[in-house]
C-alpha positions as CSV (number, residue, x, y, z in Angstrom):
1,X,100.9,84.3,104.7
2,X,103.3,86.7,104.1
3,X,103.5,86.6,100.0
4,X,105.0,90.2,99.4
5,X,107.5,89.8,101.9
6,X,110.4,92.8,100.5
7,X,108.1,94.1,98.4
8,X,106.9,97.8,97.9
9,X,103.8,98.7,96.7
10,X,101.9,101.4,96.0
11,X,98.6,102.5,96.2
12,X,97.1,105.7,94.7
13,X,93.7,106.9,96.0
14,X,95.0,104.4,99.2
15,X,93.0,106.5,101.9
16,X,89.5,104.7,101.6
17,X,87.5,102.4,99.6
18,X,88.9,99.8,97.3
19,X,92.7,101.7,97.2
20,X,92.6,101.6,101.4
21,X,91.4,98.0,101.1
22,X,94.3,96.9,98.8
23,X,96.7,98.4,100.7
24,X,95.8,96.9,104.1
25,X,96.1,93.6,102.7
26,X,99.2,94.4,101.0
27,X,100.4,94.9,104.1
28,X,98.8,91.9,105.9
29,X,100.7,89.9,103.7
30,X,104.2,91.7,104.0
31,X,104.3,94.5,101.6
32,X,105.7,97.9,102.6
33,X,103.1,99.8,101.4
34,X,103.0,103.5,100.0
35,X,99.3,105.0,100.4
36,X,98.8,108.5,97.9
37,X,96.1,111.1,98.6
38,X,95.8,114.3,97.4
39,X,95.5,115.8,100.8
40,X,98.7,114.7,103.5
41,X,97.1,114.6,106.4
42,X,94.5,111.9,104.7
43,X,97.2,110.1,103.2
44,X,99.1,109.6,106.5
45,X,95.9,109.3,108.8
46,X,95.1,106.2,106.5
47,X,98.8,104.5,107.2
48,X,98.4,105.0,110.6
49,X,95.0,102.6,110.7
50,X,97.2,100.4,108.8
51,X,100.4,100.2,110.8
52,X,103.9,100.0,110.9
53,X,104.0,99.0,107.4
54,X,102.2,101.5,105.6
55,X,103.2,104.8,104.9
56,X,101.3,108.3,103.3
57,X,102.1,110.6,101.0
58,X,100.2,113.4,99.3
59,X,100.4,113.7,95.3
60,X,97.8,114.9,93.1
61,X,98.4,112.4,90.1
62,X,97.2,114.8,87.8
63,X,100.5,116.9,88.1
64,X,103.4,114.6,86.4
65,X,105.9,117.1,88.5
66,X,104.1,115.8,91.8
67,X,104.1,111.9,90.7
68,X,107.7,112.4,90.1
69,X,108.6,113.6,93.4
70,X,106.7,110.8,94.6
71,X,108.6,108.2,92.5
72,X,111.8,109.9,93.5
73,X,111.2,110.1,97.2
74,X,109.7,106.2,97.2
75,X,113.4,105.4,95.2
76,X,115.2,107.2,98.0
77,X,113.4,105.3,100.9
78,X,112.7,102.4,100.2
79,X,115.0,101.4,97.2
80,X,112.8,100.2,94.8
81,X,109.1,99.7,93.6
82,X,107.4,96.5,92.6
83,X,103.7,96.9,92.7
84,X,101.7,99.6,91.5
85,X,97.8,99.7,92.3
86,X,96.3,102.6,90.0
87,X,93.0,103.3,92.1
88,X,92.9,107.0,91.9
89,X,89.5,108.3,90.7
90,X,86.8,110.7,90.6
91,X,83.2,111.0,89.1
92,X,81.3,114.4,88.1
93,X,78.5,112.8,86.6
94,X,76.0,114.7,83.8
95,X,74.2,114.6,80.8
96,X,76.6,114.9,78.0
97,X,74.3,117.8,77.0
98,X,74.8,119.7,79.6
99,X,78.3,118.8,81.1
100,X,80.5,121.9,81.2
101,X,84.2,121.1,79.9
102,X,86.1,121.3,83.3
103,X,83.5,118.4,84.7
104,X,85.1,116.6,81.6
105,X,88.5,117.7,81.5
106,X,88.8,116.4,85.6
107,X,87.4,113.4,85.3
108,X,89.9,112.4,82.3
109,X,92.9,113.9,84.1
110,X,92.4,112.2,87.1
111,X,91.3,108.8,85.7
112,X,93.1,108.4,82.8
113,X,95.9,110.6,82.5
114,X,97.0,110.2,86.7
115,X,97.1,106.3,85.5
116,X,99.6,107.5,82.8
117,X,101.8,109.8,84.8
118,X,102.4,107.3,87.9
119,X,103.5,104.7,85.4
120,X,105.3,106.8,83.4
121,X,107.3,107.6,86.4
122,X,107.2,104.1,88.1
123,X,108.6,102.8,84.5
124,X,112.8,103.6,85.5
125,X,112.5,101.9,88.6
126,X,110.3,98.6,87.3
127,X,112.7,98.4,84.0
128,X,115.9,99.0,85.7
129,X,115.0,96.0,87.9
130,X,113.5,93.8,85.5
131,X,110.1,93.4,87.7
132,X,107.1,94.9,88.2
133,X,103.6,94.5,88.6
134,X,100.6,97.2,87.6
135,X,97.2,96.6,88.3
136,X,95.1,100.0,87.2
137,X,91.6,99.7,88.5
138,X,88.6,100.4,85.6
139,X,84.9,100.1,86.1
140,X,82.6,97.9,84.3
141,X,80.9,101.5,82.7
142,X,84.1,101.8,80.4
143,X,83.3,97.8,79.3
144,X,79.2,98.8,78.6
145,X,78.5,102.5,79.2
146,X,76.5,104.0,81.7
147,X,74.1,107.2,81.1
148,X,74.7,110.4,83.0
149,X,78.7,108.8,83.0
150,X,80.4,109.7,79.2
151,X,83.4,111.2,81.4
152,X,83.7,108.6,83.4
153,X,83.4,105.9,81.0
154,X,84.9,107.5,78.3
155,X,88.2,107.5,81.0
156,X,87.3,103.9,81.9
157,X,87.7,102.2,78.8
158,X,90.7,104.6,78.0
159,X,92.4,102.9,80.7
160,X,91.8,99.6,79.0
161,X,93.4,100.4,76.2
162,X,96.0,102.0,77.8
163,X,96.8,98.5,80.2
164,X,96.9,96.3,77.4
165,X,99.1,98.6,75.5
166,X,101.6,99.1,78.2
167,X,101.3,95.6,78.9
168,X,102.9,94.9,75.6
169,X,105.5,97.4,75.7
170,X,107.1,96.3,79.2
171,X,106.2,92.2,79.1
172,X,110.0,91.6,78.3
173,X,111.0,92.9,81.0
174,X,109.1,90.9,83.4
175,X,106.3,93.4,84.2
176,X,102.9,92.6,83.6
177,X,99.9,95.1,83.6
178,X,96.3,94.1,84.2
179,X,93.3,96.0,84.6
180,X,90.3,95.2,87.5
181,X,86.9,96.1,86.5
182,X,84.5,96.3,89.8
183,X,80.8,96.7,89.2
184,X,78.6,98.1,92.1
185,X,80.9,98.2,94.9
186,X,80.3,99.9,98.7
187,X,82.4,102.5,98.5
188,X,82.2,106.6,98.3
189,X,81.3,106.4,94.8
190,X,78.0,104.7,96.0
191,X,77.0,105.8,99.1
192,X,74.8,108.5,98.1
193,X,72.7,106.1,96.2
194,X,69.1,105.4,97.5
195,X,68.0,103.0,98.5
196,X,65.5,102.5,95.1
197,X,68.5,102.8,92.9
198,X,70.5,100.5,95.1
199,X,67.5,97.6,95.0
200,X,67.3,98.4,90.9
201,X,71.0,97.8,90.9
202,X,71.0,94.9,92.9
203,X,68.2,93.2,90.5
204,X,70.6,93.2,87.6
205,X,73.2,91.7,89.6
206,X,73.4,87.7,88.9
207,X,75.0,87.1,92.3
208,X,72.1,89.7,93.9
209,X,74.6,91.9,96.2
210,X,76.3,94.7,96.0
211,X,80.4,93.9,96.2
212,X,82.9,95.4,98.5
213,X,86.4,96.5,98.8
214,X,87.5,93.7,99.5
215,X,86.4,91.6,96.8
216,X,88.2,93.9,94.7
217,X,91.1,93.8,96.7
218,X,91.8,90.1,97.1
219,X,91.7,89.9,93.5
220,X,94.1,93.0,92.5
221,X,96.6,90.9,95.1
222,X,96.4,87.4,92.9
223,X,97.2,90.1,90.0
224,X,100.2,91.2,92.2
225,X,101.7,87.9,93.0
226,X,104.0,84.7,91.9
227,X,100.9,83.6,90.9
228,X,99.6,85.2,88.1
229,X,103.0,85.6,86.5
230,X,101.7,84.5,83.2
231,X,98.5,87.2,83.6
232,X,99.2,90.5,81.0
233,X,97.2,92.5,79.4
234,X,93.9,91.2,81.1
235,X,90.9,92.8,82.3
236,X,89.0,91.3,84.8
237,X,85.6,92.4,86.1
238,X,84.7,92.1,89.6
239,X,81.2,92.8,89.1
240,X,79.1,89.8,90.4
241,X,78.2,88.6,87.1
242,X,76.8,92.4,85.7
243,X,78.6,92.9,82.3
244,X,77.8,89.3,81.4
């Protein structure tokens, strides 16, 4: 099934996890796909396990004159821009008490503000061409908090508010923006979990597993496609029941 056939997508934070799982099956399904990373040779070692279809770039999102260049150069290439998967992230995790302001300050600019940049950059080629689709990807912590995590959520639920009010502001132009909210998910983020913390996490689970990428994936493309053209402004956890 090719669904995004002539469409261009991309994917910040593309080079593993949940963004590298996106944009392989963006690309399964006919996208040209756009993988960002900080660091260029991750970006483009990424693409290559992808294929023909995927291409990498490096941009920190947290430098608007670097997400510009990337919008500019995407413009130049490939003549347009219809998805946009917001799946950059970090965590520096820390009592409130005793988290120092840069742990803070990092968290929010990469989070929160990168989301905030790439669409304010994306914005003159999704407008000018009456189309566009933005999926930024939350966390269930900024829907019910999580201790050790007031960066992290705090940049979380930001985002929600941020989706639903961009959502309103670009719906008339046939752009819709919708937020996914994973819950325990094997990526990165997780892997240095034990294995008692990974069992206490699974117990609060209602479908008893830990997701993966790809459950996050599959639904950030429904979000992306024909058919969820009447979906704006939504967030939708991915979470196995969690945040119930």
């Amino acid at each position: 099934m090719n669904q995004f056939e002539g469409k261009v997508a991309l994917i910040t934070g593309g080079s593993r996890g949940i963004g590298f799982s996106c944009a392989r099956l963006f690309a399964d399904q006919g996208a040209q796909v756009v993988i960002c990373s900080r660091d260029e040779v991750t970006a483009q070692s990424a693409a290559a396990a992808i294929g023909d279809s995927c291409t990498g770039a490096a941009c920190d999102v947290t430098d608007p004159d670097a997400v510009k260049l990337l919008l500019k150069n995407i413009a130049a290439e490939q003549g347009a821009l219809h998805i946009l998967v917001n799946n950059a992230g970090i965590t520096e995790d820390g009592l409130l008490a005793r988290m120092k302001n840069e742990q803070w300050e990092r968290v929010i600019a990469t989070n929160l503000k990168g989301a905030f940049h790439t669409c304010r950059a994306a914005a003159k080629l999704m407008l000018r061409q009456r189309y566009g689709r933005i999926i930024n990807i939350g966390s269930i912590v900024g829907l019910r908090g999580q201790g050790g995590q007031c960066n992290y959520a705090a940049a979380k639920a930001g985002l929600i508010g941020f989706s639903k009010a961009y959502a309103r502001e670009v719906s008339s132009r046939n752009i819709t923006v919708n937020l996914v909210a994973p819950g325990f998910i094997e990526t990165d983020m997780t892997s240095d979990m034990s294995d008692e913390m990974c069992t206490a996490a699974v117990r609060q689970i209602p479908l008893a597993r830990i997701g993966t990428p790809e459950d996050v994936a599959s639904v950030v493309a429904f979000l992306a496609s024909d058919a969820a053209d009447y979906i704006t402004g939504a967030v939708i956890p991915v979470d196995g029941g969690l945040a119930m």
